[in-house]
C-alpha positions in Angstrom: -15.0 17.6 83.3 -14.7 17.0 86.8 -14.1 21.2 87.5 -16.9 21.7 84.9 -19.3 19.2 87.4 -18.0 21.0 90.6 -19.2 24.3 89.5 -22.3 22.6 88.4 -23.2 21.7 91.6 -22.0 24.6 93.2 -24.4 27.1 91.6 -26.9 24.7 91.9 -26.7 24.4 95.7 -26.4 28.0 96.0 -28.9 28.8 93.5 -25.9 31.5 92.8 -26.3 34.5 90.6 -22.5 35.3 90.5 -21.1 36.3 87.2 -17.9 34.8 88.4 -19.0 31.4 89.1 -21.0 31.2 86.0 -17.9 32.8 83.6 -16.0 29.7 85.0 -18.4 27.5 84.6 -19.0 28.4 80.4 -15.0 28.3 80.3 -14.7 24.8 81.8 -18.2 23.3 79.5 -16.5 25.0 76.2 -12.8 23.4 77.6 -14.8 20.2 77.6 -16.5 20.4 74.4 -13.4 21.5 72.9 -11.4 18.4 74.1 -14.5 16.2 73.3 -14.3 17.3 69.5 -10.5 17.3 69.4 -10.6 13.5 70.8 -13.7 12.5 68.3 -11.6 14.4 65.3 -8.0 12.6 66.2 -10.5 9.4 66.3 -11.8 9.6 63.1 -8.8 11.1 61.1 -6.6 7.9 62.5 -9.3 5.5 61.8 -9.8 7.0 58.2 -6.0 7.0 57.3 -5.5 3.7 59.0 -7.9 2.5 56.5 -7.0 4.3 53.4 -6.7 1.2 51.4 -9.8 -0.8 52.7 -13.0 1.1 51.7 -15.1 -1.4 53.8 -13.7 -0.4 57.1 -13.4 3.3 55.4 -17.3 3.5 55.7 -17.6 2.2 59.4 -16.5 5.5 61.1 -18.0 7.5 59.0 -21.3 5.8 59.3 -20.4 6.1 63.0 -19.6 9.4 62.3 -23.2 10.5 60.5 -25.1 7.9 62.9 -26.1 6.5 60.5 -27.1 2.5 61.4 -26.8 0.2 59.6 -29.6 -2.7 59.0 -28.6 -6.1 57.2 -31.3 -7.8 55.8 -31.0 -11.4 55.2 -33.6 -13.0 52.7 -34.7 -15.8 53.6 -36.8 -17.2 49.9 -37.5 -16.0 47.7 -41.4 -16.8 45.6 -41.7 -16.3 41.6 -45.0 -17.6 41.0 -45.7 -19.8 43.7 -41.5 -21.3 43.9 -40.1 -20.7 46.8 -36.2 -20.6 46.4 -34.3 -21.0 50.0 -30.9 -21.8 48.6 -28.4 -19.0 47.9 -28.3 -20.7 44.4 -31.7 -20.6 43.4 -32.0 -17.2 44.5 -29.1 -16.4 42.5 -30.4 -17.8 39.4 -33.6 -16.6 40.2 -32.4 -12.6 40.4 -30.4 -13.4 37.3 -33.4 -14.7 35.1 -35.5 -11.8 36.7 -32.6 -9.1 35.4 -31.8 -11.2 32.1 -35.8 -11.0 31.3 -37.0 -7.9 32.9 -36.7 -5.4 29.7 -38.3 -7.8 27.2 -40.9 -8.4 29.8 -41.5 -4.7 30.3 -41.1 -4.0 26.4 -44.6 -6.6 26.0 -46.3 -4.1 27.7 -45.7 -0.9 25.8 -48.4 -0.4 22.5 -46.8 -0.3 19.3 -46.3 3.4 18.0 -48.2 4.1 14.5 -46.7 7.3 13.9 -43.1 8.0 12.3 -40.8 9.5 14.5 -41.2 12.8 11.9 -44.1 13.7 13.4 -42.7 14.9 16.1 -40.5 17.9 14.1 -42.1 21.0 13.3 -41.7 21.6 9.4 -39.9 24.6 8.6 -38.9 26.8 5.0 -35.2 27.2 6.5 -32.3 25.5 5.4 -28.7 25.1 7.1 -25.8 24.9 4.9 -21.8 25.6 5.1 -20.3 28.1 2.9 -16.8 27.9 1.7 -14.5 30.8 3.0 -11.1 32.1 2.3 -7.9 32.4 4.7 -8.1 35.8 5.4 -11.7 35.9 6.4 -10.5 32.9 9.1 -7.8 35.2 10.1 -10.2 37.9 10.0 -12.8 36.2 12.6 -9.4 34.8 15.2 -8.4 38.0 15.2 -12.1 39.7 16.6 -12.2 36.6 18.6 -8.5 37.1 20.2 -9.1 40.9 20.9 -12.9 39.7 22.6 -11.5 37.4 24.5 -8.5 39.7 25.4 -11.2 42.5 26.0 -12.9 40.3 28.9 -9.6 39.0 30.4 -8.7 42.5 31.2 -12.7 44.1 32.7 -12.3 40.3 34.7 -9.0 40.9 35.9 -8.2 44.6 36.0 -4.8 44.3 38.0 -3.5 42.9 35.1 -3.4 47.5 33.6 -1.1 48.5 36.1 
């Protein structure tokens, strides 16, 4: 860095135009950068195998890595209709009645539905059904479905012909 500075200054000072000075001043910055990632890389990869077992400190450097910060909250109370809770217990209980009730809460509030889930199909004059078959027709269809599938193996892979 510090032959990356000098040159720096030095065609500052001298407001120089010289291809020289300023080829061996983008060699040094990209020597510098170079190093700069090689050092942050080593950094990470060490910290990330040191921690291999521990996903806690896993996800510090590469939160550090994506600068990504970090912001703990701490809750102070928490108020359900005009309770305050300020004890880790009674905001404990408090989530857990919230979770426990939620979906019966939330189902109240949907209207009952008057129409049978088969109005939703569209009627049709069709009908599925299975027909029996015999052992050579199975063989029959295996076989078309071998040579298809055989067919496409080859047009994807055509080094397979010579």
């Amino acid at each position: 860095m510090g032959k990356r500075d000098f040159l720096k200054r030095k065609l500052k000072a001298e407001q120089s135009k010289d291809q020289c000075y300023w080829a061996a001043f983008k060699v040094a910055t990209n020597e510098d950068n170079n190093l700069i990632k090689y050092a942050k890389r080593r950094y990470f990869d060490d910290n990330l195998a040191a921690n291999r077992k521990d996903p806690r400190t896993t996800w510090q450097p590469i939160n550090e890595l994506s600068s990504r910060q970090h912001k703990k909250k701490v809750i102070a109370d928490i108020e359900i209709e005009d309770n305050k809770n300020s004890s880790a217990l009674e905001m404990a209980e408090a989530f857990n009645c919230h979770l426990a009730n939620i979906g019966h809460d939330l189902a109240k509030d949907v209207p009952p539905i008057v129409k049978e889930p088969e109005y939703c199909l569209n009627p049709t004059n069709k009908t599925f059904s299975l027909n029996s078959c015999s052992t050579s027709e199975v063989q029959n269809y295996s076989k078309i479905y071998l040579l298809r599938k055989r067919q496409v193996w080859i047009i994807c892979h055509p080094s397979c012909l010579n």
